[in-house]
C-alpha positions in Angstrom: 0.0 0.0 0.0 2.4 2.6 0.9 6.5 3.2 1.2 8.3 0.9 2.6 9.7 2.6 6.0 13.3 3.7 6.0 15.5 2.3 8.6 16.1 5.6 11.1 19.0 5.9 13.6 18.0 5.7 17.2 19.4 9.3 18.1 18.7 11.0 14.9 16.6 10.2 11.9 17.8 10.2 8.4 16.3 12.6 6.3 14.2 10.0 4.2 12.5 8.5 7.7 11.3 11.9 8.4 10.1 12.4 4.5 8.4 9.4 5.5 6.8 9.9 8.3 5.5 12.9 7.4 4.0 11.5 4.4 5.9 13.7 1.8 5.9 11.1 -0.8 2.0 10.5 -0.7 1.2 13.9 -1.8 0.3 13.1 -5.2 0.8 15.9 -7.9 -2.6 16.9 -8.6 -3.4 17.6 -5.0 -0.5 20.1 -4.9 -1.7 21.8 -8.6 -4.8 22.4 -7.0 -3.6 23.8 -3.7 -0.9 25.9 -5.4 -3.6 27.5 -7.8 -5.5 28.6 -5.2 -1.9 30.0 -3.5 -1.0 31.8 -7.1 -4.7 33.0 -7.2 -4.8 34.8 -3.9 -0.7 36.2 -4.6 -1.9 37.3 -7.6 0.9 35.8 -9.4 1.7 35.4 -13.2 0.8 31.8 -14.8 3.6 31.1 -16.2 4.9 31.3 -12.6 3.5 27.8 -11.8 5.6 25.4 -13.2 7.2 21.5 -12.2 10.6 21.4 -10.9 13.5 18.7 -11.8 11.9 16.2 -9.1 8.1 16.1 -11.4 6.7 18.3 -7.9 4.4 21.6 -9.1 6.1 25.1 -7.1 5.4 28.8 -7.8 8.9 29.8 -9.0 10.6 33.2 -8.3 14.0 34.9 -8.8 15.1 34.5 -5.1 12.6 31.6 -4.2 10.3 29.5 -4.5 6.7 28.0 -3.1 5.5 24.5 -2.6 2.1 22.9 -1.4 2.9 20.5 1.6 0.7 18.2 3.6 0.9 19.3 7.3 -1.0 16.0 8.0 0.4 12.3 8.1 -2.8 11.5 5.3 -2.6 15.4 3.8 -6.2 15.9 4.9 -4.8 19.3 6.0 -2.5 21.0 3.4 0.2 24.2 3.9 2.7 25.9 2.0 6.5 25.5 2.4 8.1 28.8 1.2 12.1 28.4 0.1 14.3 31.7 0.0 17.0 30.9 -1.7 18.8 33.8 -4.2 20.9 32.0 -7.0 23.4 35.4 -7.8 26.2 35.5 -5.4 24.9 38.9 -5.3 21.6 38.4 -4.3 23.3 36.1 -1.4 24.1 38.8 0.9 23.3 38.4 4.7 21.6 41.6 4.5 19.0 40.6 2.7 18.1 37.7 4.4 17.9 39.2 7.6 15.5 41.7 6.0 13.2 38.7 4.0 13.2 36.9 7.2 11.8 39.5 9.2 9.0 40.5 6.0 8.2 36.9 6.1 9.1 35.9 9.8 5.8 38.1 10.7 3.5 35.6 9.5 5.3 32.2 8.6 6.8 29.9 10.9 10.6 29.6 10.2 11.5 26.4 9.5 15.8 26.6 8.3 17.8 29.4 8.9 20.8 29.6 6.7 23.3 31.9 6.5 21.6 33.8 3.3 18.4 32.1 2.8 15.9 29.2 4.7 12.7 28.2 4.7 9.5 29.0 6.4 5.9 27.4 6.3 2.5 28.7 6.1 -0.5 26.7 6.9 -3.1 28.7 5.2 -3.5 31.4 1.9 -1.9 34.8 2.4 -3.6 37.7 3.4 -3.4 40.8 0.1 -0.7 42.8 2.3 1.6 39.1 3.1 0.8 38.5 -0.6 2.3 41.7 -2.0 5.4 40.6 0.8 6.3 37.4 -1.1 6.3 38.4 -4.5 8.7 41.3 -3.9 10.8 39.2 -0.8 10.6 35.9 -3.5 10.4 37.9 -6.8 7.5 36.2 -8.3 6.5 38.1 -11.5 2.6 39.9 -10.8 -0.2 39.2 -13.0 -1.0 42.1 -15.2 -4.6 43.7 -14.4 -5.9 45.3 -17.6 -9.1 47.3 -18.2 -11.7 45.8 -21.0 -10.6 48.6 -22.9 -6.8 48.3 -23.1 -7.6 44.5 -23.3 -9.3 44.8 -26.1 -6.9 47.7 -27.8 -3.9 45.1 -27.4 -5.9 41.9 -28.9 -7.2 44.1 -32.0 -3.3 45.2 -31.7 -2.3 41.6 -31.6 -4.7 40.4 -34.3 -3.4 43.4 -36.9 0.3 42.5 -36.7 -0.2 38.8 -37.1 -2.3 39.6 -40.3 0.8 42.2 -41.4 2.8 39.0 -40.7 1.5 36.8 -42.7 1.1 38.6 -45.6 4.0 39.7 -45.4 6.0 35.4 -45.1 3.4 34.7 -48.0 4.6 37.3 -50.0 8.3 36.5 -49.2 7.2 32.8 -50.1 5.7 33.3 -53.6 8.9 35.6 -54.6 11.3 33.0 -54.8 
């Protein structure tokens, strides 16, 4: 039925017995889709933000960070978020800055790892508008662009007139030569 349980040292347990016994591996990937949609929806986040990483697991992906659905539960009845500050550019790495994201974030996550410039927090329920606006900046996850019906509509007539102007202009390019 389930994963066969790791063998665990008597003082400390390796990191696959606590994987298991918190019942990582049975959060299937369609329970986290869902439960990171509804995280990207209430961030306000771009699509394209939402994406699998190299393991097959679905995250919300930023420049300095990234967000994944967890279960908090042994059977995942109760699901939470576990939010990953980690800036790539040795740049970005500066103590400085994590002090100042763990502080943003610290105010309403639980920290879970502190590193010397990143960690990890978690976050058992959907941000408020005012935590959301803290993790895209702290995480840089691009925003969704809001657009009135009227510039919406401006850029699809926009949008439909330059893919006609390209097409006539590959067929005429075609039927030269």
């Amino acid at each position: 039925m389930g994963a066969k349980r790791p063998k665990a040292n008597a003082k400390w347990p390796t990191a696959e017995w606590r994987l298991w016994a918190n019942g990582v591996e049975t959060f299937n990937s369609a329970a986290q889709r869902a439960r990171l949609l509804e995280f990207a929806g209430a961030l306000g986040s771009r699509s394209s933000a939402l994406q699998r990483d190299e393991c097959g697991d679905w995250a919300i992906f930023g420049r300095y960070g990234h967000i994944f659905a967890v279960p908090l539960a042994r059977r995942a009845e109760k699901t939470g978020f576990h939010i990953v500050y980690s800036p790539c550019s040795p740049l970005d790495k500066s103590p400085r800055a994590w002090g100042h994201a763990r502080k943003a974030i610290g105010a309403f996550a639980c920290l879970a790892l502190h590193g010397g410039s990143g960690g990890t927090f978690l976050l058992d329920r959907l941000p408020t508008a005012a935590e959301a606006t803290t993790l895209l900046g702290k995480l840089g996850i691009p925003k969704k662009r809001t657009l009135s019906e009227k510039t919406l509509a401006s850029l699809r007539a926009a949008g439909v007139a330059s893919r006609f102007g390209r097409q006539k202009f590959a067929f005429s390019a075609w039927s030269e030569g």
